[in-house]
Backbone as XML, in Angstrom:
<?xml version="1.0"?>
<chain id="A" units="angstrom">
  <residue number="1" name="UNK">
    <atom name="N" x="13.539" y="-89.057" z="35.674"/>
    <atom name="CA" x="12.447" y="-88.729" z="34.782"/>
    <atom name="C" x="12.917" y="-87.634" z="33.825"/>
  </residue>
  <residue number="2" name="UNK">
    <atom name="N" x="13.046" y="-87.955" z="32.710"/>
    <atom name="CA" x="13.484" y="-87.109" z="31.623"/>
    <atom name="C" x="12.000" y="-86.693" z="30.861"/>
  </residue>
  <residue number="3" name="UNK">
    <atom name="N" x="10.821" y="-86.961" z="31.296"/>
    <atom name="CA" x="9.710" y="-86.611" z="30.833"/>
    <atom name="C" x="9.330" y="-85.407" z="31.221"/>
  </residue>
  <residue number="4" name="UNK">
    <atom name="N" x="8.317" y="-84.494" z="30.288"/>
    <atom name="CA" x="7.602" y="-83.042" z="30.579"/>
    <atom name="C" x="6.064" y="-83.616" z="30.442"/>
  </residue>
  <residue number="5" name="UNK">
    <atom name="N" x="5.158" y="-83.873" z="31.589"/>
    <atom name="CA" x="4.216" y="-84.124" z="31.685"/>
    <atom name="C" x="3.322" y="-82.862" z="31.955"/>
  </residue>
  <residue number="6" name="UNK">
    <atom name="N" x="2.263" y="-83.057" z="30.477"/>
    <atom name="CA" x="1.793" y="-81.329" z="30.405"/>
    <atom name="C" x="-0.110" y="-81.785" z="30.253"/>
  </residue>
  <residue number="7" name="UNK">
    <atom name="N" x="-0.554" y="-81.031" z="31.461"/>
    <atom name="CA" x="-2.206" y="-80.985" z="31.485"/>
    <atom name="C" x="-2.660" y="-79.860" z="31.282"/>
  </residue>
  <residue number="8" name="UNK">
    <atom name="N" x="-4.005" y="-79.848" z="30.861"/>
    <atom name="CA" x="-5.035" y="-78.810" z="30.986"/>
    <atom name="C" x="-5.475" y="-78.563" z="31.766"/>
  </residue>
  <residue number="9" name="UNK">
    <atom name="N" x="-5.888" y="-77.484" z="32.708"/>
    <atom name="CA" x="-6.252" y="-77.020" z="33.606"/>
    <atom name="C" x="-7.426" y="-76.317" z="33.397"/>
  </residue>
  <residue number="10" name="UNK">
    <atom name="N" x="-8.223" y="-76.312" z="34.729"/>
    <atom name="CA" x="-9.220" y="-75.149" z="34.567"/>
    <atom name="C" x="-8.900" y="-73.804" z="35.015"/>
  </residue>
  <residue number="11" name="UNK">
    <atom name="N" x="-9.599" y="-72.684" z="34.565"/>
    <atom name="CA" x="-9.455" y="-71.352" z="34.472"/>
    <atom name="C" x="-9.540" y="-71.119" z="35.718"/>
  </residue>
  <residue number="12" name="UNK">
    <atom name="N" x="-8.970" y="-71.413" z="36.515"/>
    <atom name="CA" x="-9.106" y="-71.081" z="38.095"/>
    <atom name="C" x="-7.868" y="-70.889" z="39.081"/>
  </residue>
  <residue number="13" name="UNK">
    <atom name="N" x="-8.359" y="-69.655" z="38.975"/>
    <atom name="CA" x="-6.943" y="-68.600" z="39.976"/>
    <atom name="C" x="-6.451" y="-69.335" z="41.514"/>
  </residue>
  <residue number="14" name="UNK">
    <atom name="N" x="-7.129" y="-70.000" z="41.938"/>
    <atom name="CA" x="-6.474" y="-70.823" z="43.074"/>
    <atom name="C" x="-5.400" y="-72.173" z="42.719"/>
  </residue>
  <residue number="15" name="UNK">
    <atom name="N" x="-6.289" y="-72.834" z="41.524"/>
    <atom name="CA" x="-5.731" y="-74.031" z="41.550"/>
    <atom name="C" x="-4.447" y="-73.465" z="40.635"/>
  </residue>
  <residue number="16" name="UNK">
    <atom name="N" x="-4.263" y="-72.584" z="40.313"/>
    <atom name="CA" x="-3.049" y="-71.985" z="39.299"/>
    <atom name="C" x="-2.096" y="-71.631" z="40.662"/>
  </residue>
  <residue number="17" name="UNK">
    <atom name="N" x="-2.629" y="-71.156" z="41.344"/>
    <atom name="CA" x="-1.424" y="-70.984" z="42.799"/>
    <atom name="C" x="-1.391" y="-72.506" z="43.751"/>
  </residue>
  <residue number="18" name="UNK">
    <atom name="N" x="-2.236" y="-73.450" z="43.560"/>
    <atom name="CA" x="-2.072" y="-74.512" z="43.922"/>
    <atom name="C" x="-0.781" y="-75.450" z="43.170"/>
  </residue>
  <residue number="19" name="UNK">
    <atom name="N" x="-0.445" y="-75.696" z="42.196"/>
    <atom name="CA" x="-0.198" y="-76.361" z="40.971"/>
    <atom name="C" x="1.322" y="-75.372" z="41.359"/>
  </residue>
  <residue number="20" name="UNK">
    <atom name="N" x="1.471" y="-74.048" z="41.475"/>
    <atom name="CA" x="3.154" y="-73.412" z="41.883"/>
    <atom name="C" x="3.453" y="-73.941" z="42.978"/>
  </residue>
  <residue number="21" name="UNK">
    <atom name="N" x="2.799" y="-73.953" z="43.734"/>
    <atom name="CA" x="3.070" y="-74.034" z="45.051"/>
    <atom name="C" x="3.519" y="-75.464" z="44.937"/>
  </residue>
  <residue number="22" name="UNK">
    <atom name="N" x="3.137" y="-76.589" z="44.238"/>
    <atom name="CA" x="3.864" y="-77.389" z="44.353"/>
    <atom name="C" x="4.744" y="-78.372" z="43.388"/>
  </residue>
  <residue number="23" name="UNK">
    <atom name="N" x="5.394" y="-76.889" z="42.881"/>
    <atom name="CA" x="6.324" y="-76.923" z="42.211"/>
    <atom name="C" x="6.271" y="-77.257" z="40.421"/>
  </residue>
  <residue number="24" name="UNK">
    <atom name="N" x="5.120" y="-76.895" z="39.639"/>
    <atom name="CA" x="4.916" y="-77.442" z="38.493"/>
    <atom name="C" x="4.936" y="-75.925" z="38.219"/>
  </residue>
  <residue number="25" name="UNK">
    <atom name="N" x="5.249" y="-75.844" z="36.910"/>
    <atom name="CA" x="4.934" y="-74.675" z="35.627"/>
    <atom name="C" x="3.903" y="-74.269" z="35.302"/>
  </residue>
  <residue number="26" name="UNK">
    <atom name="N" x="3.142" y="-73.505" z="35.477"/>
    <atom name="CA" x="1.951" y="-73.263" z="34.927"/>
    <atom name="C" x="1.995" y="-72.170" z="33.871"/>
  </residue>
  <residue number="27" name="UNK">
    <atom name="N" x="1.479" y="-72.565" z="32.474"/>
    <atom name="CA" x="1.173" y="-71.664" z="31.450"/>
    <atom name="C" x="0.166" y="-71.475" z="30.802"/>
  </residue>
  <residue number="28" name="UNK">
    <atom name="N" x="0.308" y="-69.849" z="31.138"/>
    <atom name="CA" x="-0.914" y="-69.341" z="30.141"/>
    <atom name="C" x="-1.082" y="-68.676" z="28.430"/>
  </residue>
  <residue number="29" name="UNK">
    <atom name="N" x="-2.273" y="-69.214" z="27.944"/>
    <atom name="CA" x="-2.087" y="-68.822" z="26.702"/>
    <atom name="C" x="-3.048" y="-68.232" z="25.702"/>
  </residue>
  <residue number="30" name="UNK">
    <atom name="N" x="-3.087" y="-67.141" z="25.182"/>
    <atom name="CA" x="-3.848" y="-66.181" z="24.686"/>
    <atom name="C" x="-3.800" y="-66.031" z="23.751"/>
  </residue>
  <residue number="31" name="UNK">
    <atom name="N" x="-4.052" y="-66.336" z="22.829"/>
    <atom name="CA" x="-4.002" y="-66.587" z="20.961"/>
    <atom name="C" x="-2.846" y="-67.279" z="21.107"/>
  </residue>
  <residue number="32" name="UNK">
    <atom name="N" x="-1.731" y="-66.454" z="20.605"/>
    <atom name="CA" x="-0.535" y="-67.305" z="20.699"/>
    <atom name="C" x="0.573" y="-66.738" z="21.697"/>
  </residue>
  <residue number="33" name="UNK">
    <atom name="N" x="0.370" y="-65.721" z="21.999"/>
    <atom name="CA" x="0.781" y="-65.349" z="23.447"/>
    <atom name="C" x="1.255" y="-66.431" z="24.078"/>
  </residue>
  <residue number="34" name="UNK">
    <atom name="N" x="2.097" y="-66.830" z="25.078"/>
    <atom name="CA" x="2.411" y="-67.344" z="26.261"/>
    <atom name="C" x="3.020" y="-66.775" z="27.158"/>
  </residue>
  <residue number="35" name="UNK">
    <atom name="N" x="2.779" y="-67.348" z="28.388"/>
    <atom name="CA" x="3.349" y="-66.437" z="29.631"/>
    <atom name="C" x="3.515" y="-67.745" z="30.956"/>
  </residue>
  <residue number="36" name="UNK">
    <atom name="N" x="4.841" y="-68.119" z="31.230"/>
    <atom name="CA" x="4.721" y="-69.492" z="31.672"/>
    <atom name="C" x="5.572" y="-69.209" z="33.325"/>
  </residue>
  <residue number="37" name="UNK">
    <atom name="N" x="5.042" y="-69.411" z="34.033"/>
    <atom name="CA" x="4.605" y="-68.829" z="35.544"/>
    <atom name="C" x="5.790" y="-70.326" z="36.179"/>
  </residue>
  <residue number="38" name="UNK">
    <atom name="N" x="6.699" y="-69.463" z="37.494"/>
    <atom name="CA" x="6.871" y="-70.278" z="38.427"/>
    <atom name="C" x="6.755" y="-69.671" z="39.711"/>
  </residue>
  <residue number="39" name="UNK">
    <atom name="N" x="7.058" y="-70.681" z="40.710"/>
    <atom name="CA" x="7.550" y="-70.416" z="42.098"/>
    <atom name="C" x="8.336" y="-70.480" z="42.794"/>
  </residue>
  <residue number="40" name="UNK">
    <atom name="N" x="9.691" y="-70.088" z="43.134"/>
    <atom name="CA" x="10.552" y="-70.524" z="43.525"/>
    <atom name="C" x="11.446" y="-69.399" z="44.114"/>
  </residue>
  <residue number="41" name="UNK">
    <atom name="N" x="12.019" y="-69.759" z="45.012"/>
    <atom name="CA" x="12.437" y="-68.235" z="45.611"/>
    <atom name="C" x="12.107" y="-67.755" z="46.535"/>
  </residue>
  <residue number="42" name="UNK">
    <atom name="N" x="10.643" y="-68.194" z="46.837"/>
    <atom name="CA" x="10.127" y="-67.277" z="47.389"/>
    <atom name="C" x="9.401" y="-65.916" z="46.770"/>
  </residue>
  <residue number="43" name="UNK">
    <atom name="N" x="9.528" y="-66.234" z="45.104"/>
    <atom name="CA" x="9.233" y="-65.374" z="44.362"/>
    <atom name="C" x="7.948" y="-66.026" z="43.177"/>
  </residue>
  <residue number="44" name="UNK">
    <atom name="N" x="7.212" y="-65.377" z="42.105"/>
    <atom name="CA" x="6.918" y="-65.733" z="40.832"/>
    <atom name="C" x="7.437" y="-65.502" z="39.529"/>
  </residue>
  <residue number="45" name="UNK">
    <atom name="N" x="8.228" y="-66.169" z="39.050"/>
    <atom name="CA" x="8.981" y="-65.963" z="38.178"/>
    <atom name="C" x="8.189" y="-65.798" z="36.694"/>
  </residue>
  <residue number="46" name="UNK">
    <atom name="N" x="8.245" y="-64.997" z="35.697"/>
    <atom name="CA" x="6.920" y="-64.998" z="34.694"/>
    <atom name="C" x="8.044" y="-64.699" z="33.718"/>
  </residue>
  <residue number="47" name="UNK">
    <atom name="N" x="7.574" y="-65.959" z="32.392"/>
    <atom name="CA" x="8.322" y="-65.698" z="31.146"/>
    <atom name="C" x="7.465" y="-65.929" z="29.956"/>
  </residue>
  <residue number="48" name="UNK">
    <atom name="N" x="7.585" y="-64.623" z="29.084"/>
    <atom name="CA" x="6.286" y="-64.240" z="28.176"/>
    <atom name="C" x="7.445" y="-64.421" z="26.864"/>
  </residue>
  <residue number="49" name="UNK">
    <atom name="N" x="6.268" y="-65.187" z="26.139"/>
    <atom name="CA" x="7.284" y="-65.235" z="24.566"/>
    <atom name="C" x="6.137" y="-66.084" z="23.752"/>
  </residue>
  <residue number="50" name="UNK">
    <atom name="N" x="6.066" y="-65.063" z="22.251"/>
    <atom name="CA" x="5.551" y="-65.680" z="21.229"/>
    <atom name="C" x="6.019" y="-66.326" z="20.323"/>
  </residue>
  <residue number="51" name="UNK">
    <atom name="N" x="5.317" y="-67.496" z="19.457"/>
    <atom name="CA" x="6.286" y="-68.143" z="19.453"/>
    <atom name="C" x="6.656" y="-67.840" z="17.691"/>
  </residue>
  <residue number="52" name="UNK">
    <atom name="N" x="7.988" y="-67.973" z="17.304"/>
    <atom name="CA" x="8.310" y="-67.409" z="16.375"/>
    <atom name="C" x="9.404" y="-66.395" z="16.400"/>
  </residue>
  <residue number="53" name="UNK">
    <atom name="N" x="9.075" y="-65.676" z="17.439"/>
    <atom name="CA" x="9.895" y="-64.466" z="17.491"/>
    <atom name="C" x="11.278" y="-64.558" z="18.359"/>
  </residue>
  <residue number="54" name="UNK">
    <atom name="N" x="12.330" y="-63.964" z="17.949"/>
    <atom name="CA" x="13.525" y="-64.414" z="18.647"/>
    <atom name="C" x="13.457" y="-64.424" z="20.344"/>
  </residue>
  <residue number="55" name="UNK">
    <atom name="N" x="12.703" y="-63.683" z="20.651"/>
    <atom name="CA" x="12.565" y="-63.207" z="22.307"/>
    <atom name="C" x="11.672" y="-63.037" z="23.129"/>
  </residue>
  <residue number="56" name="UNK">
    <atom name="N" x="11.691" y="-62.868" z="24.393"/>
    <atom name="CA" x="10.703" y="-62.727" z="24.926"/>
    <atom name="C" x="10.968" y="-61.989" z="26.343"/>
  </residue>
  <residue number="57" name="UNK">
    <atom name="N" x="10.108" y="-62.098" z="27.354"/>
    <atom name="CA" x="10.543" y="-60.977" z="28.168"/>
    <atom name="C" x="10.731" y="-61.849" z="29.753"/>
  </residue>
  <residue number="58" name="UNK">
    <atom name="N" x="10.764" y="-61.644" z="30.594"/>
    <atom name="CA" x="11.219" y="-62.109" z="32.028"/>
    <atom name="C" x="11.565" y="-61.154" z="33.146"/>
  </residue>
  <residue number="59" name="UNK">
    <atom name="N" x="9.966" y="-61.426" z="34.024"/>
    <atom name="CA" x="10.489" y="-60.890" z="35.407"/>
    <atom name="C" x="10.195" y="-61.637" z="36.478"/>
  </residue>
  <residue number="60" name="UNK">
    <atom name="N" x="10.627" y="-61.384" z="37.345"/>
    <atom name="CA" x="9.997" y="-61.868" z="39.108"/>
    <atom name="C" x="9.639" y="-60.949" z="39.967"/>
  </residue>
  <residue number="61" name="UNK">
    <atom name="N" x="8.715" y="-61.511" z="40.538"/>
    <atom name="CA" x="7.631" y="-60.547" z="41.479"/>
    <atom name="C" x="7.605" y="-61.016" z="42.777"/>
  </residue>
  <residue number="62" name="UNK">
    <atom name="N" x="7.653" y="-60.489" z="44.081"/>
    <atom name="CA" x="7.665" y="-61.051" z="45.365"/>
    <atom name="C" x="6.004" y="-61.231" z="45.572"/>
  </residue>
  <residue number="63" name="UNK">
    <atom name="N" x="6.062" y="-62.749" z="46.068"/>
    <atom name="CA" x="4.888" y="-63.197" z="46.741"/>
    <atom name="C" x="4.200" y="-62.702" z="47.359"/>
  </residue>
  <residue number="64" name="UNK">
    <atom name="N" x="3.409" y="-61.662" z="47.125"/>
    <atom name="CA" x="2.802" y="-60.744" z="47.857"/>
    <atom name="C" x="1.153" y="-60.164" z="47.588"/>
  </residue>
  <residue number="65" name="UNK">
    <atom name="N" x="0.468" y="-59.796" z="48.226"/>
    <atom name="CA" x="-1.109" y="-59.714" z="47.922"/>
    <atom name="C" x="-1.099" y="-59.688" z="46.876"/>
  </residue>
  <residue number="66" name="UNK">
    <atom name="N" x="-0.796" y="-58.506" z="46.064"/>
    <atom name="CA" x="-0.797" y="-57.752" z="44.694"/>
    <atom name="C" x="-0.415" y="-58.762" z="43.565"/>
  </residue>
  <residue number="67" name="UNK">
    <atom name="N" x="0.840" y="-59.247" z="43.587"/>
    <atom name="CA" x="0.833" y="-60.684" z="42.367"/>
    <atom name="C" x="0.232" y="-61.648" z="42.852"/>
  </residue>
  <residue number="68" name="UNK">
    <atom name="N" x="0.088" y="-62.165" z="43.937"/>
    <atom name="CA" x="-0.658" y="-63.449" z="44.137"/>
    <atom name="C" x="-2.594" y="-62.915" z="43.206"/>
  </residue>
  <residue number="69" name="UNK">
    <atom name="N" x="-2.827" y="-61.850" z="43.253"/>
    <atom name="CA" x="-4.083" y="-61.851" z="42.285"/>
    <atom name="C" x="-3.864" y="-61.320" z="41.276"/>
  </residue>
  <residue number="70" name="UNK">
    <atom name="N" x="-2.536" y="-60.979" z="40.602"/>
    <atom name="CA" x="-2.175" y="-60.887" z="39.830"/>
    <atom name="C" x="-1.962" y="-61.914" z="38.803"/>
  </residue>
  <residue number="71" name="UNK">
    <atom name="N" x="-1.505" y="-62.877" z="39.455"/>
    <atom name="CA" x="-1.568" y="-64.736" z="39.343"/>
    <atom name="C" x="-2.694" y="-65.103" z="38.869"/>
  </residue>
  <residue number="72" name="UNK">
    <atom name="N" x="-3.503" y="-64.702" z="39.907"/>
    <atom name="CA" x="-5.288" y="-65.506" z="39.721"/>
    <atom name="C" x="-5.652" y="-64.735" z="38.760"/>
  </residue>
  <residue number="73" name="UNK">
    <atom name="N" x="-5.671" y="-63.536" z="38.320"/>
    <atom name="CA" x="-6.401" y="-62.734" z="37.260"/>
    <atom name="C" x="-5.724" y="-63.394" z="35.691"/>
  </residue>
  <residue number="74" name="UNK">
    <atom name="N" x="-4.478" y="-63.974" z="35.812"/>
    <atom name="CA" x="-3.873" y="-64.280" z="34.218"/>
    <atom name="C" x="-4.584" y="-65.439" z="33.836"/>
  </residue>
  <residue number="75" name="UNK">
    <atom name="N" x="-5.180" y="-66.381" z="34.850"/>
    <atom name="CA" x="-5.744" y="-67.690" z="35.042"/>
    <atom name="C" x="-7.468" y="-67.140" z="34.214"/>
  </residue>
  <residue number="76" name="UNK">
    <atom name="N" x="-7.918" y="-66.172" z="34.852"/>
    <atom name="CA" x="-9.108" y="-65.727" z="34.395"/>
    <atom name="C" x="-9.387" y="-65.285" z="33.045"/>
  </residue>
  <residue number="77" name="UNK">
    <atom name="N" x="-8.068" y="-64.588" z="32.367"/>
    <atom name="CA" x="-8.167" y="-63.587" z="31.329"/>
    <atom name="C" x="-6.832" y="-64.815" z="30.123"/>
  </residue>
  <residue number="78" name="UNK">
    <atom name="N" x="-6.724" y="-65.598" z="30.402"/>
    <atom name="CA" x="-6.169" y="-66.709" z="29.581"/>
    <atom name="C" x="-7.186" y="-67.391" z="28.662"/>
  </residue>
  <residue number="79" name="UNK">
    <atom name="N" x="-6.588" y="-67.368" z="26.931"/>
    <atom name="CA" x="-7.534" y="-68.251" z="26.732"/>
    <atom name="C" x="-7.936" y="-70.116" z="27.039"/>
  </residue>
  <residue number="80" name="UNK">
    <atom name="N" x="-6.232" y="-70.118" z="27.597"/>
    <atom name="CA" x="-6.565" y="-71.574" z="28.318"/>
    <atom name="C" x="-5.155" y="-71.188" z="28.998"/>
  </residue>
  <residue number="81" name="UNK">
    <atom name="N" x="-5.371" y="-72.752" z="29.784"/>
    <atom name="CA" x="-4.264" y="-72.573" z="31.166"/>
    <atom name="C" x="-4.187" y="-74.235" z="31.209"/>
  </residue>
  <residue number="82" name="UNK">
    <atom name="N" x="-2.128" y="-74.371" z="31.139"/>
    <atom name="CA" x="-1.631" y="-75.592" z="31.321"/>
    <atom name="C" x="-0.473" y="-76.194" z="32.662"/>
  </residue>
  <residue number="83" name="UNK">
    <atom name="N" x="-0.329" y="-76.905" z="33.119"/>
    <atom name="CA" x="0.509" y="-77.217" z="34.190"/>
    <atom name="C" x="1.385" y="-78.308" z="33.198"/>
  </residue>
  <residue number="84" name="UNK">
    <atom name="N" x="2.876" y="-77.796" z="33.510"/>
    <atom name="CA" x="3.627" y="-78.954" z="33.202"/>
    <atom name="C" x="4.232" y="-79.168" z="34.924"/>
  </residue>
  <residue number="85" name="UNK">
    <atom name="N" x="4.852" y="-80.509" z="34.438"/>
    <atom name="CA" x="5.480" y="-81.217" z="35.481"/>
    <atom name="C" x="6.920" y="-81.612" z="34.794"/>
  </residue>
  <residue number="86" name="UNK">
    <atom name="N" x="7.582" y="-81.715" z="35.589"/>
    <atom name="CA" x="9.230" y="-82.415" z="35.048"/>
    <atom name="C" x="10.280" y="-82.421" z="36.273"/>
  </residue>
  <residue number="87" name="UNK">
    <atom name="N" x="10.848" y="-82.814" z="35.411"/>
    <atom name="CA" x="12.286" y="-82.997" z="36.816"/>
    <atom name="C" x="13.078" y="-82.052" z="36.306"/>
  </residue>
  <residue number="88" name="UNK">
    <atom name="N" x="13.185" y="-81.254" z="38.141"/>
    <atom name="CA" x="14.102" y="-79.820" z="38.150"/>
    <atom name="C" x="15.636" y="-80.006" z="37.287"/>
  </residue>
  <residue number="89" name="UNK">
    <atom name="N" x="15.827" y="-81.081" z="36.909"/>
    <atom name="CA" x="17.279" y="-81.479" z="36.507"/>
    <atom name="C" x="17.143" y="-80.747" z="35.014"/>
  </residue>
  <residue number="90" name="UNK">
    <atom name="N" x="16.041" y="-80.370" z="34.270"/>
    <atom name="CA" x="16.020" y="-80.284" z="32.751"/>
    <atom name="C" x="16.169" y="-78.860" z="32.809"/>
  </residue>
  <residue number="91" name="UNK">
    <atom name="N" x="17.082" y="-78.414" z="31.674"/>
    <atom name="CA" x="17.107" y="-77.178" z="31.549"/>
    <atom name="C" x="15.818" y="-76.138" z="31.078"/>
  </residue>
  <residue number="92" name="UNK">
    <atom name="N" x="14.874" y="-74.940" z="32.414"/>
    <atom name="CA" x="14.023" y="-74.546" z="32.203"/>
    <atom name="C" x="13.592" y="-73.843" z="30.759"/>
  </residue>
  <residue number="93" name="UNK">
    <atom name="N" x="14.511" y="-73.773" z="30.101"/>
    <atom name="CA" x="13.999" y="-72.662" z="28.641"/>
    <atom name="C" x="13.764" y="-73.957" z="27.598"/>
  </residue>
  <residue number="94" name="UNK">
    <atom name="N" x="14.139" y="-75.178" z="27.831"/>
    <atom name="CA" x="13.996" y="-76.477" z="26.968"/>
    <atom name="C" x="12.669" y="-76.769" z="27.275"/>
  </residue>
  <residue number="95" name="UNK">
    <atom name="N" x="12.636" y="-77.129" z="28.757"/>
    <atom name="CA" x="10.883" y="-77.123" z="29.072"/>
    <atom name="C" x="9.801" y="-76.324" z="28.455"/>
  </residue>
  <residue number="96" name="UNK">
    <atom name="N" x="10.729" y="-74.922" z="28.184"/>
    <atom name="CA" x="9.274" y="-74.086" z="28.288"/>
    <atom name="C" x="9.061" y="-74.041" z="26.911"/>
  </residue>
  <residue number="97" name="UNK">
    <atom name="N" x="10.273" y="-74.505" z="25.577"/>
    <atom name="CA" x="10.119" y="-74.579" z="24.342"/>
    <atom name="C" x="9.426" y="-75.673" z="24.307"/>
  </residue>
  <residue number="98" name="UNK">
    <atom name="N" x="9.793" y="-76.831" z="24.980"/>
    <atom name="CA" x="8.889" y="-78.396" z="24.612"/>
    <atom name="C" x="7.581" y="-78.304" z="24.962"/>
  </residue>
  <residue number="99" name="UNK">
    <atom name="N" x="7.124" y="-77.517" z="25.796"/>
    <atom name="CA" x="5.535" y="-77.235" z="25.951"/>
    <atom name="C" x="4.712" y="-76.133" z="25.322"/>
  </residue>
  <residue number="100" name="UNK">
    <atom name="N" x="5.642" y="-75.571" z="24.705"/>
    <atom name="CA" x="4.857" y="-74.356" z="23.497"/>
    <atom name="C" x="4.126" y="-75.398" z="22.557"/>
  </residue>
  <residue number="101" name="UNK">
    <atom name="N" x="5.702" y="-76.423" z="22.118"/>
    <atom name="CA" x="5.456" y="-77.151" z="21.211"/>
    <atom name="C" x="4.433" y="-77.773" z="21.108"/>
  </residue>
  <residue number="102" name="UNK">
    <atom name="N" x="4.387" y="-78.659" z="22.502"/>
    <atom name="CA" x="3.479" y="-79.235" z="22.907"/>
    <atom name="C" x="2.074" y="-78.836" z="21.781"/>
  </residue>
  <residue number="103" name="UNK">
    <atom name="N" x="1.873" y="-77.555" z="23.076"/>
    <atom name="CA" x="0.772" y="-76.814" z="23.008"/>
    <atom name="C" x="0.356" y="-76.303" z="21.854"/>
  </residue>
  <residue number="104" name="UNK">
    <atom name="N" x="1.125" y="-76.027" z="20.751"/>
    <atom name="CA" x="0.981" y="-75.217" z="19.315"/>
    <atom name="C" x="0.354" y="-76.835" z="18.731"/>
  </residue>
  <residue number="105" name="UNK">
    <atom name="N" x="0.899" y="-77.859" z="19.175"/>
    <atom name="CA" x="0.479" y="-79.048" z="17.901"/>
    <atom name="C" x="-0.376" y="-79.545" z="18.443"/>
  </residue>
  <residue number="106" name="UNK">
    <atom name="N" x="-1.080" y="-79.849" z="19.683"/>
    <atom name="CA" x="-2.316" y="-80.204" z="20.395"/>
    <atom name="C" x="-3.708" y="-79.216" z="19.843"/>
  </residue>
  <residue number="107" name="UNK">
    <atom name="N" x="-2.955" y="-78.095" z="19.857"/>
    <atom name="CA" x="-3.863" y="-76.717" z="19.809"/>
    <atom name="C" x="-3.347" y="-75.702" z="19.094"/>
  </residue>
  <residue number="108" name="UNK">
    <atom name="N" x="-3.663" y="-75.665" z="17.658"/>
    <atom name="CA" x="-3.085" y="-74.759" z="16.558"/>
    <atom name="C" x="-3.448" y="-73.511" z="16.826"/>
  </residue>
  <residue number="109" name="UNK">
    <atom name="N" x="-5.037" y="-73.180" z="16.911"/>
    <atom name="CA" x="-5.893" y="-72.102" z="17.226"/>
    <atom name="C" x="-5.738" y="-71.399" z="16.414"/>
  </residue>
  <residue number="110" name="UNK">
    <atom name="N" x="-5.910" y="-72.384" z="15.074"/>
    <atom name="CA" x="-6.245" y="-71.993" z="13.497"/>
    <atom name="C" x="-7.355" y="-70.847" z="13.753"/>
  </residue>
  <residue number="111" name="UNK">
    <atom name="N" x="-8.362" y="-71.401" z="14.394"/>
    <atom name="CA" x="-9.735" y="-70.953" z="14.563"/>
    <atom name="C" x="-9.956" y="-69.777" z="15.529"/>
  </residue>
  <residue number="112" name="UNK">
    <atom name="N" x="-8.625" y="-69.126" z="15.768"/>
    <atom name="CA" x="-8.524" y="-68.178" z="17.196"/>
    <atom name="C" x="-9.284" y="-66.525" z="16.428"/>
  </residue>
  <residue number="113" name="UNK">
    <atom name="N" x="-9.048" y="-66.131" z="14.960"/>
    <atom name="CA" x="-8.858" y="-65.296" z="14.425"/>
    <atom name="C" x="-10.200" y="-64.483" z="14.798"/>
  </residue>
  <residue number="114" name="UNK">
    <atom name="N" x="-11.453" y="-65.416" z="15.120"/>
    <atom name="CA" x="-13.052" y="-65.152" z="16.197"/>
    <atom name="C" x="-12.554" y="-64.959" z="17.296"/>
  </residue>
  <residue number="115" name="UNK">
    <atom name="N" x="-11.688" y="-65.039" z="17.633"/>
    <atom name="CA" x="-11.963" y="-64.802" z="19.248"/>
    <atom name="C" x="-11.643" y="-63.763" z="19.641"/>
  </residue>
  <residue number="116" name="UNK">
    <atom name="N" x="-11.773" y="-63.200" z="20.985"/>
    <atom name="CA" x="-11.596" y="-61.909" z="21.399"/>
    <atom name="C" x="-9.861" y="-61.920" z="21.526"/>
  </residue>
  <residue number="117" name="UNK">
    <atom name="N" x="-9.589" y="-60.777" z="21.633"/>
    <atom name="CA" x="-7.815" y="-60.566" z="22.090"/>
    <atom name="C" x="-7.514" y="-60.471" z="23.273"/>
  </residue>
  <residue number="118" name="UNK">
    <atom name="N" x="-6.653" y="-61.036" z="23.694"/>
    <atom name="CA" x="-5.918" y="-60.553" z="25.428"/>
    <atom name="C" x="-4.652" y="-60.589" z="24.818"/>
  </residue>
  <residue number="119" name="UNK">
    <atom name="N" x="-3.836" y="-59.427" z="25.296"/>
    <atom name="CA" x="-2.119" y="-58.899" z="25.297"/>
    <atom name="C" x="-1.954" y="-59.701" z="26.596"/>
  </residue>
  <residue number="120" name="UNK">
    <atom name="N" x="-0.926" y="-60.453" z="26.580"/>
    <atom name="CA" x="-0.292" y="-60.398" z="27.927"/>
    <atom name="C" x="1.072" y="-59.169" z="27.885"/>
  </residue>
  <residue number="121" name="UNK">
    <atom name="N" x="0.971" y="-58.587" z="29.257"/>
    <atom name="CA" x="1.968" y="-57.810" z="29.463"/>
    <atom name="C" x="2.761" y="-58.468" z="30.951"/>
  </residue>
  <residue number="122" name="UNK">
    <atom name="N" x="3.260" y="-57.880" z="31.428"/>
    <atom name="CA" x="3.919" y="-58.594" z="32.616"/>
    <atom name="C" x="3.951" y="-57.549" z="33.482"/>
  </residue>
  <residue number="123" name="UNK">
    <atom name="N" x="3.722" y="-57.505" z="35.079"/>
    <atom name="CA" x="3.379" y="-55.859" z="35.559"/>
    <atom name="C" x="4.264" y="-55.800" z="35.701"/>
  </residue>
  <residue number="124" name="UNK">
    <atom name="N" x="4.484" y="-54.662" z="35.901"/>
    <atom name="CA" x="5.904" y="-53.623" z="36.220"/>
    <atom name="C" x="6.257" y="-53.932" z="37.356"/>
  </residue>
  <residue number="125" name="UNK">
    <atom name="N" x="7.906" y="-53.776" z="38.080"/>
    <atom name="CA" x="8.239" y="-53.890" z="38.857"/>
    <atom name="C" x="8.325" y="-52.224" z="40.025"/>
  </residue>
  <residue number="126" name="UNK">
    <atom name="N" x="7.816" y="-52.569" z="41.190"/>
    <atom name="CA" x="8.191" y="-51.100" z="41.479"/>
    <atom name="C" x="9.058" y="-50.345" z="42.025"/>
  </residue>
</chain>
């Protein structure tokens, strides 16, 4: 499967740890913000990047009380929330560009300029 199969999700902090847990991408997105969530490791891996700009940022957090509602709270404070699917064989930063894409031409959010703001930041490690 050379396909990136990408849904909409609802705003809901469980099914966003449901959807890692078995093994899909989940991204969140806040004007144009993104912040695109894994699991693996034993860890949550979180990679934030707008799109346009050369860079973006990347950390991992151990599975633990504190990010696991850390998880559920990005699900809450997102202005929407997507699950991709694909085969582990594709290189992850191709995925996570083909579903911006996705996501920017499904959903321009011409119309975002009304809406309230959310920053994503990524928490600190301690």
């Amino acid at each position: 499967m050379n396909d990136i199969n990408l849904e909409v999700l609802p705003k809901d902090g469980n099914r966003v740890l449901e959807e890692l847990e078995n093994g899909n991408m989940v991204v969140a997105r806040s004007k144009n913000d993104f912040i695109y969530i894994l699991d693996f490791d034993g860890q949550f891996h979180m990679f934030r990047h707008t799109p346009g700009a050369p860079g973006g940022g990347q950390k991992k957090f151990p599975k633990d009380e504190k990010h696991i509602a850390t998880v559920r709270k990005i699900a809450d404070i997102s202005d929407s929330v997507y699950m991709a699917d694909y085969n582990d064989d594709l290189n992850i930063f191709g995925v996570m560009a083909t579903v911006e894409d996705a996501v920017l031409s499904m959903f321009p959010g011409e119309d975002r300029d009304a809406d309230g703001s959310v920053d994503f930041s990524l928490p600190k490690t301690d």
